[in-house]
N, C-alpha and C positions, 0 to 999 in steps of 0.2 A: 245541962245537956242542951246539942241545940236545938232548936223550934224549925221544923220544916214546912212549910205552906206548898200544897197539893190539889189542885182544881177547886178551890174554895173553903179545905178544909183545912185544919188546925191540927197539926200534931204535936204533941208535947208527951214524952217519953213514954207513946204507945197508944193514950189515950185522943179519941177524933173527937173535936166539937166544930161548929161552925166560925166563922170568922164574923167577928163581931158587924153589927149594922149600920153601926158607927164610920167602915171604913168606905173607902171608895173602890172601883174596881177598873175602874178606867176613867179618859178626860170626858168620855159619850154617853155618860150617863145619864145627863140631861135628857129631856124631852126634846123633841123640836116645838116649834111654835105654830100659832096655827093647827091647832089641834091633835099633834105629833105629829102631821105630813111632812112641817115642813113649810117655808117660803116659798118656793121654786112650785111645788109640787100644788098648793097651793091656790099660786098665782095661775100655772097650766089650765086647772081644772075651771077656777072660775074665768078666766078669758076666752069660755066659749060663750058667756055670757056678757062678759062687759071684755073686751079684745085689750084694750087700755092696760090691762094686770099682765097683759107677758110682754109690755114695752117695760113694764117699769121690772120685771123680773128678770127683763135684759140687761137694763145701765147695771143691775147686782150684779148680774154674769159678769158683763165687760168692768166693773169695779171691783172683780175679785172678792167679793161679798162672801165666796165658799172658803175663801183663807181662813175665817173663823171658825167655821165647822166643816168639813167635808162633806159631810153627812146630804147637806145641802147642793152640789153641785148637778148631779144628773136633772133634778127637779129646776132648777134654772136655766140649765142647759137644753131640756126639752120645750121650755119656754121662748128663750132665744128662737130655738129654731120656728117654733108657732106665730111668733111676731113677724118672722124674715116669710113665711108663706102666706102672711096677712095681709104684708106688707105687695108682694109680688102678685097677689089674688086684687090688690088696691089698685095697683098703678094696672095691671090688663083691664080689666073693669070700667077703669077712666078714660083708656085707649083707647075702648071697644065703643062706649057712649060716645064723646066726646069726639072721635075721626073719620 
């Protein structure tokens, strides 16, 4: 008879068990890194303290770093953008001293 597979579960002519622990469920099962947040998300949070971590969370952005996971790109991407207001917070600052 055949085997039908059902939100997790295991059918085999009538009877339910679980799907063994052994298999996978998807490619995202993985953790992220970084404590499960994440690179990106990661980098965001500590570059209000060292600003340094959402340049280098950017070259990931602009290198496509999130082809490997997806999972990763908002957290990069909010990075990116923290750098580009760091960035533009830098050069008025130096404008405003400096002229």
């Amino acid at each position: 008879m055949a085997q039908v597979q059902v939100r997790g579960l295991h059918a085999d002519e009538g009877d339910f068990s679980l799907l063994g622990s052994g298999q996978s469920t998807g490619p995202y099962d993985k953790p992220l890194p970084c404590f499960g947040c994440g690179i990106g998300w990661f980098s965001f949070l500590l570059g209000f303290v060292f600003p340094p971590l959402w340049y280098y969370a950017m070259v990931l952005y602009l290198g496509k770093y999130y082809l490997k996971d997806p999972r990763e790109r908002p957290g990069l991407a909010a990075s990116a953008i923290a750098a580009l207001f760091c960035s533009v917070i830098v050069v008025i600052s130096l404008i405003a001293v400096f002229c």
